[in-house]
N, C-alpha and C positions, 0 to 999 in steps of 0.2 A: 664532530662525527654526526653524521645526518639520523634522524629519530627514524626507528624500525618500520618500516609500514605496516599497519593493521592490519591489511589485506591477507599481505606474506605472512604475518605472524600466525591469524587464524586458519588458514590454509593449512601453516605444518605444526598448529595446535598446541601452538607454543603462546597465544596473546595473555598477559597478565591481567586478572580481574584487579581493577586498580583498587577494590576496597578489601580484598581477600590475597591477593597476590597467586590465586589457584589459575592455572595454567589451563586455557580457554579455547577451545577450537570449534570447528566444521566438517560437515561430511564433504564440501563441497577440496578436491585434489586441484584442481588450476585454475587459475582465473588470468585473461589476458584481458589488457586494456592498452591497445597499440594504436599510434598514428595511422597503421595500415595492419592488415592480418592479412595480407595478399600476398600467394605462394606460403603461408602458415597453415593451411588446413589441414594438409591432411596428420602433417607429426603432431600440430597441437590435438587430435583426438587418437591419432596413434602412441602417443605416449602415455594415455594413460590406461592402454593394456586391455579396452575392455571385449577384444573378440575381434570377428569380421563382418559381422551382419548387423548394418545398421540400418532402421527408419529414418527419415529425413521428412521432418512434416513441415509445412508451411501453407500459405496462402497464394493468389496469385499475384499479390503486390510484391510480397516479404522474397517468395521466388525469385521475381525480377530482381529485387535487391541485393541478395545474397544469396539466396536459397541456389539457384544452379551452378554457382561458383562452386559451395563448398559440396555439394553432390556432387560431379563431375570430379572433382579434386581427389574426394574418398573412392571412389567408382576404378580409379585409377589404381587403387589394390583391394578394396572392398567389395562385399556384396551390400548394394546399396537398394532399398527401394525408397521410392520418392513419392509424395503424400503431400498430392496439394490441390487445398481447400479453397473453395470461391472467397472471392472478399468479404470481408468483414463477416466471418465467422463468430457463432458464439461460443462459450464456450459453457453447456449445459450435459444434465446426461444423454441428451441423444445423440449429441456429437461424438460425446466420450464414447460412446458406445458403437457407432458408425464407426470412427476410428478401429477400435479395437477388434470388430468383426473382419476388418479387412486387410489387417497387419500380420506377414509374413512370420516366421520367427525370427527376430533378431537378439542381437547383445546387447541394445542400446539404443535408446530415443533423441533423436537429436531435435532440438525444436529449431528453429528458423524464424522468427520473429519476435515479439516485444510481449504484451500482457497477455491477451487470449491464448495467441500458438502458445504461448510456454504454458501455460495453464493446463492446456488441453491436455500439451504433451507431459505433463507434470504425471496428471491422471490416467493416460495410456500407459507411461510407463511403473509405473502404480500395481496396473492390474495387473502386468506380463510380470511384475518383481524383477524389471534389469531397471537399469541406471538410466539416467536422463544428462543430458548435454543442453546447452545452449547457444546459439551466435546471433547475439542481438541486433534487429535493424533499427531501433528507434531510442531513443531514452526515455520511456513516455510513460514508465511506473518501476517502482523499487520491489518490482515481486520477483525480480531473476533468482536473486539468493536465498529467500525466503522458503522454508520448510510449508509453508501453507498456498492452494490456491482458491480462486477465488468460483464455485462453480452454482449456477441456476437451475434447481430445479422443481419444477410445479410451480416458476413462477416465482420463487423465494432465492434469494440469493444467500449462499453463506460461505465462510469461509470453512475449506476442508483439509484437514492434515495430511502430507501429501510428504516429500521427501527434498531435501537442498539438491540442487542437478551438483552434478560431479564435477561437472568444466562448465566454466561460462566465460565467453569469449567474445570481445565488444570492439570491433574496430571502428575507433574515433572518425574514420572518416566516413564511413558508411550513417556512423550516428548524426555526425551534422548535416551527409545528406537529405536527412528523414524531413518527411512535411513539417512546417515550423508549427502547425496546431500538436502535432505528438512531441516535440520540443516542450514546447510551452505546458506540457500535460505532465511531462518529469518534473517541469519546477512546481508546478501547482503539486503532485505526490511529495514534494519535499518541504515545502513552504509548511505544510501542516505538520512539521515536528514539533512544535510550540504547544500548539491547542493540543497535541494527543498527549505528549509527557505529560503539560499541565492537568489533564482529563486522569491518566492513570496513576499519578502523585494522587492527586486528590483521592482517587477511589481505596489510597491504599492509608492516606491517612486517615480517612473517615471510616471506610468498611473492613482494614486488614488486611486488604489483598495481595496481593505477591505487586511487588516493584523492585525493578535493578537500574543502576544509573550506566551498565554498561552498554546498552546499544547507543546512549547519548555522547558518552566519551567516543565512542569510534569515528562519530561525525566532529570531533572539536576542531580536525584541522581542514577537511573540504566543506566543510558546510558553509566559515565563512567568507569564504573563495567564491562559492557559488553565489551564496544573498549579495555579496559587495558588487558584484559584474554581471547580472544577471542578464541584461543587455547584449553583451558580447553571444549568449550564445542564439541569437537568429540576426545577428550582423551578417553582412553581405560577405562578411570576410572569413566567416566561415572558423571562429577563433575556434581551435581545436584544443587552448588550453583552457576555455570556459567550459566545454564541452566534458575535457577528462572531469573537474571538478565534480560536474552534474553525474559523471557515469559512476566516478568513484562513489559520490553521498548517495546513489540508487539503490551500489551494490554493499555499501556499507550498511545502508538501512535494510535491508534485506537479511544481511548474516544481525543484525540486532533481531529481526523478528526470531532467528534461527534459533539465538541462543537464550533468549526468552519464552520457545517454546509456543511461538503464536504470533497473531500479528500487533499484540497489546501496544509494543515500542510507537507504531507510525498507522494504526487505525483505531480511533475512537469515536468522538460525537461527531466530528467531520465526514466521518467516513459511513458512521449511520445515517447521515445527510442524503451521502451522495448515491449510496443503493438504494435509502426511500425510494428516489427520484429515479434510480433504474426498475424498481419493483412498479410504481405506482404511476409514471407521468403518463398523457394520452397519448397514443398512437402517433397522434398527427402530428407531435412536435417532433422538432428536427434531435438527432441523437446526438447529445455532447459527449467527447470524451473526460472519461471517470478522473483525470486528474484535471481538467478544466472544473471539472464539478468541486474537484476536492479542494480547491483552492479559493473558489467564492464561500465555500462551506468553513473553511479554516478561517477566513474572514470574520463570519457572522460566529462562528465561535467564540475568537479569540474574543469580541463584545460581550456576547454572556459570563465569559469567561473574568472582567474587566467588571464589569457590573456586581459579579458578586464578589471579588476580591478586595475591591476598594470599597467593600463596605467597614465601618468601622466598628460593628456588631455585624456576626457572622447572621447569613440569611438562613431560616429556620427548616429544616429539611422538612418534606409530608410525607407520609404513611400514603400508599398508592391508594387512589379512590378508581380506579377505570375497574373494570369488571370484564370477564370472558366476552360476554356481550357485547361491551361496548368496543374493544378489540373485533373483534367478528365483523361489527355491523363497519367499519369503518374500513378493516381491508378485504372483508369478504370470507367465505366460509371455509377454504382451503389455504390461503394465506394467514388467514384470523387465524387459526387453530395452532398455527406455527408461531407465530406471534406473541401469542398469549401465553404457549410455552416458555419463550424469553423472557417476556417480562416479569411472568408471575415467578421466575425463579431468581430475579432481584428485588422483587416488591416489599418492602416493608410497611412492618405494620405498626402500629403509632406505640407500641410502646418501646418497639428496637429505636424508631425515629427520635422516640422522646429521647432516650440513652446515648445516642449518639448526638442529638442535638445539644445535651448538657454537657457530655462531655468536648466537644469541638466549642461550646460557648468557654470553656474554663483554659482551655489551649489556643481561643481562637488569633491572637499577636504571632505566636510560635507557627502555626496552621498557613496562616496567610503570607507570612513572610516567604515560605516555602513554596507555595504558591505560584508568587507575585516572582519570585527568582526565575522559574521554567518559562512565564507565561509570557507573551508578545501583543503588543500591542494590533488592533486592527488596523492603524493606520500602518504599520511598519510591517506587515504581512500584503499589505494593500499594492504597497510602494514598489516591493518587489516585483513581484506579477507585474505591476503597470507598467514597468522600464523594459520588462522581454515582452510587450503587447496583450500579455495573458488577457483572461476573462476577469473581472472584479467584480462583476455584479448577475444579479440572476439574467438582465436584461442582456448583458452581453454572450448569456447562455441562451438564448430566444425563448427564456423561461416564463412566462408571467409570474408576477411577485408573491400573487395570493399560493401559488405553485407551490414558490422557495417557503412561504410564509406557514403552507401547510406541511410540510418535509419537513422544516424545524420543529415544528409541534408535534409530530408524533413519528417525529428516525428513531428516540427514544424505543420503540414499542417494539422493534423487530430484533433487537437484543440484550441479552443480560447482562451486558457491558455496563456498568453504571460510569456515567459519564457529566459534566455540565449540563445538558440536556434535561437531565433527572435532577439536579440540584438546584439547577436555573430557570425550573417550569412557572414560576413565581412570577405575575406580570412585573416586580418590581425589579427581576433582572434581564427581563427580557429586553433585548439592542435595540437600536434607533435601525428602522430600514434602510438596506444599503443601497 
């Protein structure tokens, strides 16, 4: 008899936490993940009851893609209005708010494309208090199911608690048609499950902080589908079952953020990497996408990461020396002041560091082992990426080095996330440039 799917089990909130056996669920009521969803649209949102008046937002790529399909589809017994955005939208408060000023009443927000639209739409539907839907065009990040998105504003990027959509609905064929840089942008958001466990183990065996090992179990059976064939998914041939592997470990990492309550399971010092570098690069560099980023980022982790683990005396934590100022002068007076808020509310001061650095010296075999179990090597994060074309280094982001070089020094600073970052500032665990 074939093992239950995780998907379906958290859906009708029946998944058992495998260390407690309590009975595990989601906000989110359907989830499809089909060879085609064509001729599905409109029962797959008419079944799950929620009215007649829906938004439909998208962009004008995500439009062509899907977006007029499944409007027209609803239109056909719905009051539909239709909300679409120029390209490459962001997703900050003024958009959120442009949205919102110009949205009819409805029952229900449907988003129509991958990380921004859903985001947006996350937030629109947020403020009106109706439900949110989704129909994915790309597989290019694991925030579909995720209760948090990710929004900018004044310039600071953070993540905001926000609600799981209700339906999310992913037709594999539409996904493989997606440009193969948003392809290769989903395995880079996944490749970095290594570095973030290893980052949030750590924080919980050093600092106490809250850690579950169930968003990891939900990835034990598509994750290693996806690292083993990684390749197949931007083959000419368009493998559709490489594809479900990637949509499933998107939307499983997603419901782990859910039920962790935040994004802790799949963003840590990678992902402080990769917002630095959305908060702070020049102008004049070309725009990588955030899982292109997060995936050279996961790289130069997993090294700090390795560096301090295979010490055979644990590396000695410090007591923060940066100061409000020196924060300020570095990102400026309206980001510095945000800044300075995260960090000074993980800062320790040398006699917490001393205490914990004793006690992790008299644990440190037991410490490390544990560690060393979640954590992935750079090269075998590397290897992945390189077989579906991804990005592996800053250069193939049109980064300059000293860029990625300064983004690793101080991602640390923009949240209180305590991560390798903060344990690995030590020249002596710092990686070899990639």
């Amino acid at each position: 008899m074939p093992a239950a799917d995780p998907i379906e089990l958290l859906v009708a909130g029946k998944y058992p936490d495998p260390a407690t056996g309590e009975l595990l669920g989601c906000e989110a009521r359907a989830v499809a993940i089909e060879e085609s969803l064509a001729g599905q649209e409109l029962d797959l949102v008419a079944g799950l009851g929620l009215g007649s008046r829906f938004a439909v937002i998208g962009d004008v790529d995500t439009y062509a893609a899907l977006g007029e399909r499944v409007a027209s589809a609803l239109a056909s017994r719905f009051t539909v209005q239709r909300i679409v955005l120029p390209s490459h939208p962001h997703c900050d408060v003024a958009t959120i708010d442009q949205i919102g000023a110009g949205l009819d009443p409805v029952d229900a927000v449907i988003a129509i494309g991958s990380g921004t639209i859903n985001d947006l739409s996350k937030m629109v539907a947020l403020a009106r208090d109706v439900p949110q839907l989704v129909f994915g065009t790309a597989p290019s990040m694991n925030g579909y199911t995720s209760v948090s998105a990710s929004v900018t504003e004044r310039g600071f990027k953070r993540s905001v608690r926000a609600r799981t959509p209700l339906g999310v609905f992913l037709d594999l064929g539409v996904l493989a048609a997606a440009p193969k840089r948003l392809i290769r942008a989903g395995l880079g958001d996944s490749v970095c499950r290594p570095t973030a466990q290893t980052d949030w183990l750590m924080s919980h065996l050093l600092l106490d902080t809250p850690y579950s090992t169930v968003p990891f179990v939900l990835l034990a059976d598509d994750e290693p589908r996806l690292f083993g064939d990684a390749a197949a998914l931007v083959s000419d041939t368009r493998d559709t079952g490489a594809m479900r592997a990637l949509a499933r470990t998107l939307v499983l990492s997603g419901f782990g953020m859910t039920l962790a309550g935040g994004s802790h399971p799949a963003s840590q010092g990678e992902h402080l990497i990769s917002h630095y570098l959305e908060m702070m690069k020049p102008a004049h560099l070309a725009e990588a996408h955030h899982g292109e980023q997060i995936g050279v980022a996961a790289i130069v982790m997993a090294a700090i990461q390795q560096r301090v683990i295979d010490r055979d005396a644990p590396l000695p934590l410090a007591p923060e020396t940066l100061t409000r100022d020196d924060v300020i002068a570095h990102f400026g007076p309206a980001l510095g002041e945000t800044c300075w808020r995260e960090l000074s509310a993980k800062a320790l001061d040398a006699a917490r560091a001393d205490a914990i650095n004793a006690r992790v010296a008299a644990s440190w075999p037991a410490i490390r082992a544990r560690l060393a179990a979640t954590a992935a090597t750079p090269a075998h994060i590397q290897s992945i990426l390189a077989s579906a074309g991804a990005p592996t280094s800053p250069a193939d982001l049109h980064y300059p080095d000293a860029l990625f070089a300064t983004a690793v020094a101080h991602a640390r600073e923009i949240r209180d996330r305590f991560t390798f970052l903060d344990w690995g500032r030590s020249p002596l665990a710092q990686p070899e440039p990639i």
